[in-house]
C-alpha positions, 0 to 999 in steps of 0.5 A: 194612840200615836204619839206627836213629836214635834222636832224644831232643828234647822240641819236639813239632814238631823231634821230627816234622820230625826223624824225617819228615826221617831216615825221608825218606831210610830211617833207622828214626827212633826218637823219645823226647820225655823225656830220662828214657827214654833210656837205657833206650830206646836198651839196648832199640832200639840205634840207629845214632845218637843226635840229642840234643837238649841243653836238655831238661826233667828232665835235661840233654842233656850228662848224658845224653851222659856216661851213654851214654858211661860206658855200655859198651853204648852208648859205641860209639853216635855222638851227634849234639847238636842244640840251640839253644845258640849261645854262644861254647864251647857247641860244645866242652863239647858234645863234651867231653861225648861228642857226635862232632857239633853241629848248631845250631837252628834247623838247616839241613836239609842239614846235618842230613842230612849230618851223619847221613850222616857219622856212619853 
């Protein structure tokens, strides 16, 4: 069975190379360029995974995480964080936060991959 990932990045051209990447390698990509969908996107397509990008427009990728993960349907969804934030402890409020893995951009697309493949 295919597996759903569910990416919530609010860059138009991550968006596209995220899901072209995950749907290269048979994940059904389910892309979400504004933050305020997705919850109620991910109770309607229940990923697999979640790619979440953490500086978004409206509300913060961080919040996010902690309302998918105070959510009892979707606190069992993995979330991997994806984002620009380099600073020294970003990683760690990052997965304080829920997210069980940090990709940094611009992202290797290896690391990437794997780190979807680790998760699922």
């Amino acid at each position: 069975m295919t597996k759903k990932v569910l990416i919530v990045e609010d860059n138009e051209l991550n968006l596209k190379l995220f899901c072209d990447l995950l749907r290269a390698h048979n994940y059904d990509a389910c892309p979400v360029s504004d933050g305020r969908e997705a919850l109620d996107k991910a109770r309607s397509f229940r990923p697999d995974l979640v790619i979440m990008d953490i500086q978004l427009p409206h509300v913060s990728g961080l919040d996010l995480i902690a309302a998918m993960k105070a959510d009892p349907d979707l606190r069992a969804i993995p979330i991997m964080a994806v984002t620009a934030y380099a600073a020294h402890g970003d990683e760690d409020r990052i997965r304080a936060a829920g997210a069980q893995a940090y990709v940094s951009k611009p992202i290797s697309v290896m690391r990437f991959v794997g780190s979807v493949e680790a998760l699922l």
